[in-house]
Structure formats: C-alpha cells, structure tokens
VEXVEX-651317 format. One line per 8 residues: number of its first residue (from 1); their letters; for each residue x, y, z of C-alpha. Coordinates in steps of 0.5 Angstrom, whole numbers, padded with zeros to 4 digits. Each point is the difference from the previous one (the first is absolute). Example, Ala and Ser with C-alpha at 12.3 -4.5 7.8 and 13.67 -1.06 7.14 Angstrom:
2
1	as	0025 -0009 0016 ~ 0002 0007 -0002
END
This chain:
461
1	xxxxxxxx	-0004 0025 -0001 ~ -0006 0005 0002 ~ -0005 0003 -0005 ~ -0005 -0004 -0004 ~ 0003 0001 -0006 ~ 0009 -0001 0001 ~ 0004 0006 -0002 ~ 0005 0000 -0006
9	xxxxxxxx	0006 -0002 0005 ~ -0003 -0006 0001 ~ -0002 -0003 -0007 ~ 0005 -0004 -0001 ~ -0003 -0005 0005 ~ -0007 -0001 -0004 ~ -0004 0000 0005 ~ -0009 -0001 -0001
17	xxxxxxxx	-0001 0006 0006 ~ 0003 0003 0005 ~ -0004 0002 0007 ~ 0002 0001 0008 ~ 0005 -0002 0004 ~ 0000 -0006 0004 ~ 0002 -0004 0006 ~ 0005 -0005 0003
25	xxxxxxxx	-0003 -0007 -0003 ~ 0004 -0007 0002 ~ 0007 -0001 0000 ~ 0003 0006 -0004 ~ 0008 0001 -0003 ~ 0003 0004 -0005 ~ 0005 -0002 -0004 ~ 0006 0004 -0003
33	xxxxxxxx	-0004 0001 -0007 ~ -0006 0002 0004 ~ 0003 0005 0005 ~ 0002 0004 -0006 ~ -0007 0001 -0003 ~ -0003 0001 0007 ~ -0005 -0007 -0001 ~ -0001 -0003 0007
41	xxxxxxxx	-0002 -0007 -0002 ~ -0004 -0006 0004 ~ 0002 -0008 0000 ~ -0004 -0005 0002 ~ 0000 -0006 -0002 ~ -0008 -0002 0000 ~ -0001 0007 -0004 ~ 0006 -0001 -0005
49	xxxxxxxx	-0002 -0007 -0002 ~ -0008 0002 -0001 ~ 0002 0006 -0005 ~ 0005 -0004 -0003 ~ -0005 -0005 -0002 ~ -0004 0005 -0001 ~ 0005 0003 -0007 ~ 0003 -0007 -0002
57	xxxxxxxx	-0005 -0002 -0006 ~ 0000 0008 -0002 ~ 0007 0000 0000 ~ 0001 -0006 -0004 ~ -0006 0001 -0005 ~ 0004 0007 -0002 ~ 0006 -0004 -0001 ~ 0004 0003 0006
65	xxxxxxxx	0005 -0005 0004 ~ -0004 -0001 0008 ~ 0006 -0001 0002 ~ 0003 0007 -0002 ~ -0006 0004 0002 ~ 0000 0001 0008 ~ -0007 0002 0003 ~ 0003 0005 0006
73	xxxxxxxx	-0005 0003 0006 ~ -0001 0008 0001 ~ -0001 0002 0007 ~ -0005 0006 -0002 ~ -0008 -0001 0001 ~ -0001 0004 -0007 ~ -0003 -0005 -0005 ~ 0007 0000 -0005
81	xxxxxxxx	0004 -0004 -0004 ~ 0006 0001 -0005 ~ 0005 -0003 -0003 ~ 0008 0001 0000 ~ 0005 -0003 -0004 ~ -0003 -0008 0001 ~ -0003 0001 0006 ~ -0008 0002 0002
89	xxxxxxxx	-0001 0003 0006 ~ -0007 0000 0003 ~ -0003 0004 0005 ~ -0003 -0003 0006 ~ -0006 0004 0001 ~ -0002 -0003 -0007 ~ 0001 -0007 0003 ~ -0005 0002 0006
97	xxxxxxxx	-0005 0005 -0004 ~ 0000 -0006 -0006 ~ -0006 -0004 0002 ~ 0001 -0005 -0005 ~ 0007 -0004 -0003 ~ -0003 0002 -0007 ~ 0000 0008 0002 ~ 0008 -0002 0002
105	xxxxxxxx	0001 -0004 -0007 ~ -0003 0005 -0004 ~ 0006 0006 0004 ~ 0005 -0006 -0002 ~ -0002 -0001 -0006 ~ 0000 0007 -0002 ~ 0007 0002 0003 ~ 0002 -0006 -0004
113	xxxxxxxx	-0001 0003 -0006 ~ 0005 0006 0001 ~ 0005 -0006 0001 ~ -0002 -0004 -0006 ~ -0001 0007 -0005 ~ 0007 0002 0003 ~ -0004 0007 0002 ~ 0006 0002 0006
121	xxxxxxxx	0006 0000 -0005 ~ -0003 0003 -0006 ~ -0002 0005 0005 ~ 0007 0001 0002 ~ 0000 0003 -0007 ~ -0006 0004 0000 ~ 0003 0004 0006 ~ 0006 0002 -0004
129	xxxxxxxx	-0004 0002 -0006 ~ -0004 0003 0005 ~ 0006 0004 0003 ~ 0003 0002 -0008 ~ -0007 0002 -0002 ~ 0000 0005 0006 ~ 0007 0002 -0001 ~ -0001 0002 -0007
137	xxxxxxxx	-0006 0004 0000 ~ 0003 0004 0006 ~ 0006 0001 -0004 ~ -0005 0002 -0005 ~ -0003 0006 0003 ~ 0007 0002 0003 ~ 0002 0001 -0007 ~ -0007 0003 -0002
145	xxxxxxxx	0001 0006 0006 ~ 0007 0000 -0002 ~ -0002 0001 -0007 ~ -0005 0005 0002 ~ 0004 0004 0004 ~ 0005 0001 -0004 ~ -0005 0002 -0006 ~ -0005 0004 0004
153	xxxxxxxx	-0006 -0004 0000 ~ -0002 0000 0006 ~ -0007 -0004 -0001 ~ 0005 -0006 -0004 ~ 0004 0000 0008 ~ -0006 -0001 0003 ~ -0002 -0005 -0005 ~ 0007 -0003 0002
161	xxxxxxxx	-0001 0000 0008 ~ -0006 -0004 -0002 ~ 0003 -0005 -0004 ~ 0005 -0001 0006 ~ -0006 -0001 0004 ~ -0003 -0004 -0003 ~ 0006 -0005 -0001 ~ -0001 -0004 0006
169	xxxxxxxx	-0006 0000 0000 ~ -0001 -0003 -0006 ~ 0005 -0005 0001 ~ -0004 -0003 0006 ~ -0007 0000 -0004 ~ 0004 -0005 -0004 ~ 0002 -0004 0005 ~ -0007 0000 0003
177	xxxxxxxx	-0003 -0002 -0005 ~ 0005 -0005 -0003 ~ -0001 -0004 0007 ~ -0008 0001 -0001 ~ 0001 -0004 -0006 ~ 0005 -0006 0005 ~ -0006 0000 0005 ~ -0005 -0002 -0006
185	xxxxxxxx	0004 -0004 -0004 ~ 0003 -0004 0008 ~ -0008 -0001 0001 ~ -0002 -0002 -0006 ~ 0006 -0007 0001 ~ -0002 0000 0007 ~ -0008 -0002 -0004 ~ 0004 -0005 -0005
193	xxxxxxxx	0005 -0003 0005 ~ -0007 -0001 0005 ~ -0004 -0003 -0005 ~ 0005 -0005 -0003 ~ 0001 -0003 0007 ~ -0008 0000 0001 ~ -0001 0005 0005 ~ -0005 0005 0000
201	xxxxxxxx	0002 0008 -0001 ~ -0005 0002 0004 ~ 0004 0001 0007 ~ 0005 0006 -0005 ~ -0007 0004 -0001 ~ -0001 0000 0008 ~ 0005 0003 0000 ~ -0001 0004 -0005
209	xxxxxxxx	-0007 0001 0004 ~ 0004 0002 0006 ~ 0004 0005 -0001 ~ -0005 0004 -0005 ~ -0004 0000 0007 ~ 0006 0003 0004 ~ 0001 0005 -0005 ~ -0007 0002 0000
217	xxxxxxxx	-0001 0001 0008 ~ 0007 0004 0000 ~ -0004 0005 -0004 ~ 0007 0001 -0005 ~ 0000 0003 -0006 ~ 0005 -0003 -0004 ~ 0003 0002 -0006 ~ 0000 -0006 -0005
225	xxxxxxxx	0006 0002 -0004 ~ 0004 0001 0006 ~ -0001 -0007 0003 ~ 0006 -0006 -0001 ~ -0006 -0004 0000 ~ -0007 0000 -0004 ~ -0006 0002 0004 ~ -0004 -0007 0003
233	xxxxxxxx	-0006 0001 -0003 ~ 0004 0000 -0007 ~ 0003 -0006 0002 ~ -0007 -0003 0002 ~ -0003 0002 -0008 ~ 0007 -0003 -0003 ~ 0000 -0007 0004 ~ -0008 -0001 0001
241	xxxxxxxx	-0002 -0003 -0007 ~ 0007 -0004 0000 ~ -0001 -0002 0007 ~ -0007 -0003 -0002 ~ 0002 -0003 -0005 ~ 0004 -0004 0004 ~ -0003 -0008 0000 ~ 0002 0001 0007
249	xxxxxxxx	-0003 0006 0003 ~ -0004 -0003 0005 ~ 0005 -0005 0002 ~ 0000 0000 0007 ~ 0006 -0001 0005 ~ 0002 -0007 0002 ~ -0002 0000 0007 ~ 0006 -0003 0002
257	xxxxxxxx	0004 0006 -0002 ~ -0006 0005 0002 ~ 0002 -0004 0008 ~ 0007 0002 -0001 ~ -0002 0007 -0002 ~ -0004 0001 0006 ~ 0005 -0002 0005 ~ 0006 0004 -0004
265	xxxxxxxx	-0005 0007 0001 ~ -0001 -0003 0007 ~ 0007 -0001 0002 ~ 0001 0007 -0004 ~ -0005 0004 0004 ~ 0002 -0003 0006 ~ 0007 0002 0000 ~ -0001 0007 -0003
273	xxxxxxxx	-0007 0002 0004 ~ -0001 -0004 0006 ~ -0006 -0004 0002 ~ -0003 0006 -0002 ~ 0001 -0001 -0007 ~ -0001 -0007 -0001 ~ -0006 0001 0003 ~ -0003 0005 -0005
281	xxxxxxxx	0004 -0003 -0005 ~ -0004 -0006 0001 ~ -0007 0004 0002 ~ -0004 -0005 -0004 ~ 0002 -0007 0001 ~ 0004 0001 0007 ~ 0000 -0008 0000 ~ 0004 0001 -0006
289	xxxxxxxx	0007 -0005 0001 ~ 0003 0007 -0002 ~ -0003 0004 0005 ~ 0001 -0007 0006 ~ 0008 0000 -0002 ~ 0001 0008 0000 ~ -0004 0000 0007 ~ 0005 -0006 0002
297	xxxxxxxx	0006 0004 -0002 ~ -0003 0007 0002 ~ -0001 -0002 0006 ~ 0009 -0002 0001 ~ 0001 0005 -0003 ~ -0005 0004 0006 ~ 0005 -0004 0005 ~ -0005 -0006 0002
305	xxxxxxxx	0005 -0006 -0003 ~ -0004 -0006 0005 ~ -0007 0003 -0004 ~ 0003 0001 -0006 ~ 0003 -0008 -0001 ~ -0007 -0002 0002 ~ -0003 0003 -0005 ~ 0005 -0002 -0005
313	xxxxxxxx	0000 -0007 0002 ~ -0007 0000 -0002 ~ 0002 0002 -0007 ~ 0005 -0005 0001 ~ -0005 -0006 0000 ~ -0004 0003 -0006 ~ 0006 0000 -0004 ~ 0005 -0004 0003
321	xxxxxxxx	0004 0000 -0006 ~ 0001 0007 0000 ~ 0006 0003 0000 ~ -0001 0006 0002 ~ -0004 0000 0006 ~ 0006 -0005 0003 ~ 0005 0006 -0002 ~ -0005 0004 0004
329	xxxxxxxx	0000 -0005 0006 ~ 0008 0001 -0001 ~ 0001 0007 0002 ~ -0007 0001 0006 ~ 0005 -0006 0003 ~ 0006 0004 -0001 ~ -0004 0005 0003 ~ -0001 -0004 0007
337	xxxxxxxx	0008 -0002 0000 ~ -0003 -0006 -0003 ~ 0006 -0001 -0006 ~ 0001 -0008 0001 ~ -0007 0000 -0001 ~ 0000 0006 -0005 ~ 0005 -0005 -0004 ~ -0004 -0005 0000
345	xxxxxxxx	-0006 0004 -0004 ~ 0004 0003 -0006 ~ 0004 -0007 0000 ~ -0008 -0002 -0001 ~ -0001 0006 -0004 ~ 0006 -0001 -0005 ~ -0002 -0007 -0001 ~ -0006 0002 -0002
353	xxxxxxxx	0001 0005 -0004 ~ 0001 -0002 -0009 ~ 0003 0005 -0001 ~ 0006 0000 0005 ~ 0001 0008 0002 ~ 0006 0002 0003 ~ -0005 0004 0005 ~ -0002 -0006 0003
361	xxxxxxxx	0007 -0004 0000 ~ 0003 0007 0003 ~ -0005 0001 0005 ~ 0002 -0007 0002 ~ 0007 0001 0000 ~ -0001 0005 0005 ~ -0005 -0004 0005 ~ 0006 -0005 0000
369	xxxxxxxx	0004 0005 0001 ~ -0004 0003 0006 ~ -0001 -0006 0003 ~ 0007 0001 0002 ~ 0003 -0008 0001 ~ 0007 -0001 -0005 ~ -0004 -0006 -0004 ~ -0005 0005 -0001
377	xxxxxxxx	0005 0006 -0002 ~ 0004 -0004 -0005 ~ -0006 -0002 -0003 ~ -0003 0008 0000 ~ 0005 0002 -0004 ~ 0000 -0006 -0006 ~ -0007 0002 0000 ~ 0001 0007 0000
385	xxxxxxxx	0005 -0001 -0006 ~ -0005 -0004 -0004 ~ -0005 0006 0001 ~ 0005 0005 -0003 ~ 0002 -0004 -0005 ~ -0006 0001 -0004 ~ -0001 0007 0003 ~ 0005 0004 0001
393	xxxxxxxx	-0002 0007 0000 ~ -0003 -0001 0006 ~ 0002 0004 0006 ~ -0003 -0004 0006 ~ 0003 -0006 -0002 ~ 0007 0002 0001 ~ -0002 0003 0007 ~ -0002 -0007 0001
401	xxxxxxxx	0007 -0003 -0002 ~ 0003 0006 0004 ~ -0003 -0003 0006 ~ 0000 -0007 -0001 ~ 0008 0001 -0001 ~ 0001 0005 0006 ~ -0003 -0005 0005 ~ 0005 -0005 -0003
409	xxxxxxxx	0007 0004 0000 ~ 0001 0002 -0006 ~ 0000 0008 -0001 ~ 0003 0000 -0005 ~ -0005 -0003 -0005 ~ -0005 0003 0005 ~ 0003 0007 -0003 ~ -0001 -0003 -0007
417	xxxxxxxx	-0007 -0002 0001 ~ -0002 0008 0003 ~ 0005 0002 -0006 ~ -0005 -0003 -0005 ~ -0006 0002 0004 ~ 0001 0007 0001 ~ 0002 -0001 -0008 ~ -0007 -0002 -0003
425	xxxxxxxx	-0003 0005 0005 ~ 0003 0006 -0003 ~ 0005 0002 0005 ~ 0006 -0001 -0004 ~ 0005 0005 0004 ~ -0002 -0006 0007 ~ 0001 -0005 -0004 ~ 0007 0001 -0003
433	xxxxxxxx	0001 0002 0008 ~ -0001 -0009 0002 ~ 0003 -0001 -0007 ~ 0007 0003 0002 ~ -0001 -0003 0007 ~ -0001 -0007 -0003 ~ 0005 0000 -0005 ~ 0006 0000 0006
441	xxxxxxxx	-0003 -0006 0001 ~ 0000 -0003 -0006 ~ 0005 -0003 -0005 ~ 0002 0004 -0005 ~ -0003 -0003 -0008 ~ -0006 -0004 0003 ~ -0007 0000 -0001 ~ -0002 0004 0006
449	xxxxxxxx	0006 0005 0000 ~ -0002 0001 -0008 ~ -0007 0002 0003 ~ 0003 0004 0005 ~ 0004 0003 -0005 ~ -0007 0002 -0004 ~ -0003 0003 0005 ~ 0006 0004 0001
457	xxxxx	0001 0002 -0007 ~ -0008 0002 -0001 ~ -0001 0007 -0001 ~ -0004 0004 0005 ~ -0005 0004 -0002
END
C-alpha cells in the first residue's frame, strides 16, 4: 500500500496507515492466497514468536481464539497493519521503526479491535450499500435529464446532470466516513483490551505522535472528510483522557521483552539496510545486544561468514539458551559448506527452542539433507516432514523435501514436493505441470495420487 492514508480499494484490509515501499527482509515466500492479493510475506521464526507473544493476552481478552488468529509478516518498510479474514498482517518497517514492545502492542491491539468488532464483514456490506446508493442516485439524475428533456427544462436537466454526478461521489463520502467511525470505535477496544491485560496505552499515542509528525513534514493538505481514516491529531484528542486514565500509563516494558525487541529490529534493520541500517538504528546505544547481533548478521550477510560466527559466538555465551543465535550459527555454517556442523546448530536451536517452529525443524531437515550421507538424508526428510506438518503453506520447505527426495531416487515424490512448492508460491500452472509428472508414479486412489490429483484440479488464476 502507498500513500499515508490507503485508497478505497483497499478497505477491506483495516489497515492503521499505509506509507512507502520496502525492501526484501529474511526468508520471503508467498502463498497461493497471498499471491492473489500481491502481499509479499516474511517468515522467521524468532520474529514470529516475538509478535505472537506480543498479541496472545490481547486476543484472549477480546475474547477471540489464539489459535484461530494467525499473526503474518509483510515485507514493506511503511509502519502498516491490517486485518484479513482471522489474520493480522503487520509490516516489518513498523517492527524496525517501533522502539518499544508497547508502540507494537498497542498497533495489535487496535487491529484486534477490527477482528473482534467484526469491522471487515460488516464492511463487506457497507461497499454494497455504497455501490446501490451511487447507482440509484445516478438513475435518478438520468431520469431528471430525460424528464427534462422531454418537457423543455433545460435548468431541470442540468439539475439532473448534477444528481448523477453526484451519485458516486456521495456514496464514497459515506463509505468514508463510516470507516472513520470503524477506526475510532477499533481504537477505543484497542484501549480497553491494554488496560484489561495491564499494559500502558501510551505506545498507541506514539504512534499517533509519529504519523502527525510525517503528515506535517510532507506540507499536505488533506481533506478531512475524503480520508478512510480520522487525522491523527483527532485520534490523540479521542484517546488521551482515555489512555490517562489508565492505572498503567506509566508501566514500562518488562525488560526481557524490550531485549527481544531490540534483537528483532537489529535482526530486521540487518536484513533490509545492511550494517549501515543497524547502525543508525542503534545510533544511541550501539552496544546494544540488538545493535551486536544484527552487526553479526550484517556482516554474513556482507560474505565474511568466519567474522560473522564469531560475533555470534560471542552472543552465544551471553545467552546460550537462545535459540536463535544457534539458528543463526546453522545457516553462516551452511554458508562455509559446513552442513554437519550446521545441523548440529539447528539440532541445538530446536532443542532449545519452546515453541518448536517448523522453521527451525525445516532448516534442520535441510542441513542433514545437505550433509549428504544416507543416514542423515533419511532422517532429512522425516524432519522435513515433521516441519511441514504443521506448516503446510510454506514453499521453501517442499523445495527442501524435493531435494532431500532426489538425492535419494525418488522423483516422483521429488516431483510431488516441487508440485506443492510451486503450488503455495502461487505458480499454479508449474505446479500442475510436477503434479501430472508425479501422478504416472503413483497408485491410482492413494493419498499422494489424491493430492496430485488437487493440484490438477486447482484453477489457474
């Protein structure tokens, strides 16, 4: 989405802004429902757990089911959010730009709010009542200019032309300003739900803060009434005496998670700007744990692997209990040719890890794989498999299973597991090509074949 305010085609999504483009950040995919809405998506396991946490007290306390809510990361350095369907799709330049855990909750809480007041269906039906408004009034006016043709009142004519005019234009006002009211009324539960989980509302008026301060450096003049969402400054006035009021205003964050945050936004800054962005991320505090770690990764990224695990190492004996600096050890390994010693890292890094990723168990699936001994490729694909079980959108992990099943012999679940891979990144044309090639393999009725046989069946769009 461009633009500080998002267009009307847009509306649907409940985003809280919408800014400038971004860059590529992490391990990227797109899944087939994705690929039709053009939202390019992020996963990383360390980033995805930290948000997750982040949103769980909310969603229980608006009475919502966490596991029926999914939390997915957008590749766009715009600070965004927006909801769609069960889903809350957040920007990862609002991660890196957010300075505290609490601005993020408080973005959460308010897209929440869209969730639990049900804000997209009822939105739905808005835009239809939108569309017979602007075509009744434009049938109107034509029947005003017919009528008046037809009598010789030229002024009653013009009178029409007007009325038809003005039919769409009308209809859009309405829309508009019944959005408006969705944003105030999401922003007031977003108070309500931070309040009942003990947690300060002070984050959401920074980020009020911020895009009153964008608007006023662009110079722009906005028209109040021809915006989907209130000016900020409106939004400030609405939710100060609330946010106040609030027994925890002044709470700040615990400082285990502020630490979490710190390492995602150097991790984030890493990845899309280089060293150069970790450093002016961190331009204050560049001893930082988050400033140290996105400068380990900054600098694989950069090529110098032996440096970089190095400066890995060293994080890994202040925290060696985190998962995600082994994770990180796994892949600067893989990248020296390294992949018995790689595995070894996400073997520790899955250990460690609570919540079991399947982005983790994946990788080390993949390490295995690399490592190239049978042992080790028949375990590959067990954890592969295990990782796509409870993953199964993502693409990356049926290009693992297609490897680790071609270094064994077996092309035609090879071809299954391309089939799948070219499936959830959207090309559904290659996919069906794979699912055909696989299906003469296969016995005709079985699981496989019937999956082959979905490919085949999914329409292209």
């Amino acid at each position: 989405m461009t633009g500080l305010f998002q267009p009307i085609a847009n509306f649907v999504r409940g985003a809280i802004v919408a800014g400038a483009a971004g860059a590529l950040c992490v391990a990227q995919t797109v899944s087939a429902t994705a690929q039709s809405s053009s939202v390019p998506i992020v996963r990383d396991a360390e980033i995805e757990a930290l948000v997750t946490d982040y949103a769980s007290p909310i969603i229980k306390t608006a009475g919502l089911s966490r596991n029926a809510i999914r939390i997915v990361l957008v590749n766009n350095n715009s600070f965004n959010a927006f909801v769609d369907g069960r889903r809350i799709f957040i920007n990862t330049g609002a991660l890196l730009q957010a300075q505290t855990p609490n601005e993020i909750i408080g973005v959460l809480a308010h897209e929440t709010g869209h969730l639990a007041g049900g804000h997209e269906f009822k939105l739905r039906e808005q835009l239809a009542a939108a569309k017979t408004l602007a075509v009744v009034t434009s049938l109107l006016g034509i029947g005003a200019v017919v009528g008046g043709a037809a009598g010789g009142a030229s002024g009653l004519s013009k009178a029409g032309m007007g009325i038809a005019m003005s039919g769409p234009e009308a209809a859009m006002r309405n829309l508009l300003n019944y959005q408006r009211s969705e944003e105030m009324a999401a922003d007031r539960s977003a108070i309500t739900y931070l309040a009942s989980t003990g947690q300060s509302a002070k984050g959401m008026l920074t980020t009020f803060e911020r895009f009153s301060n964008a608007l006023a450096l662009t110079g722009t003049s906005v028209d109040p009434y021809r915006i989907s969402h209130p000016m900020p400054r409106e939004r400030i006035a609405n939710l100060e005496v609330l946010a106040h009021a609030s027994p925890y205003y002044d709470k700040l964050d615990n400082p285990a998670l502020q630490q979490r945050h710190d390492m995602m936004r150097g991790k984030i800054a890493a990845y899309t700007g280089g060293g150069a962005s970790v450093l002016q991320t961190f331009r204050k505090d560049p001893r930082n744990i988050g400033a140290r770690y996105g400068d380990a990764i900054a600098t694989y990224l950069n090529g110098s692997s032996q440096s970089a695990l190095s400066k890995i190492d060293v994080l890994i004996k202040e925290q060696p209990k985190n998962p995600y600096f082994q994770e990180i050890r796994g892949e600067i390994l893989l990248k020296q040719n390294k992949a018995s010693d790689a595995a070894k890292a996400f073997q520790k890094a899955n250990a460690l890890d609570p919540r079991k990723s399947s982005l983790i168990r994946m990788s080390y699936g993949r390490a295995l794989m690399l490592s190239g001994t049978p042992d080790n490729l028949k375990a590959s694909i067990k954890e592969i498999k295990a990782g796509i079980a409870s993953d199964r959108e993502y693409p990356s992990g049926y290009g693992y299973l297609a490897q680790a099943y071609a270094q064994t012999g077996d092309m035609v679940r090879s071809d299954l597991a391309s089939a799948e891979q070219k499936y959830y990144s959207g090309k559904i044309q290659d996919a069906q090509i794979f699912a055909i090639r696989a299906q003469r393999g296969l016995k005709n009725g079985t699981p496989e074949w019937i999956q082959a046989q979905d490919i085949i069946n999914a329409k292209r769009k």
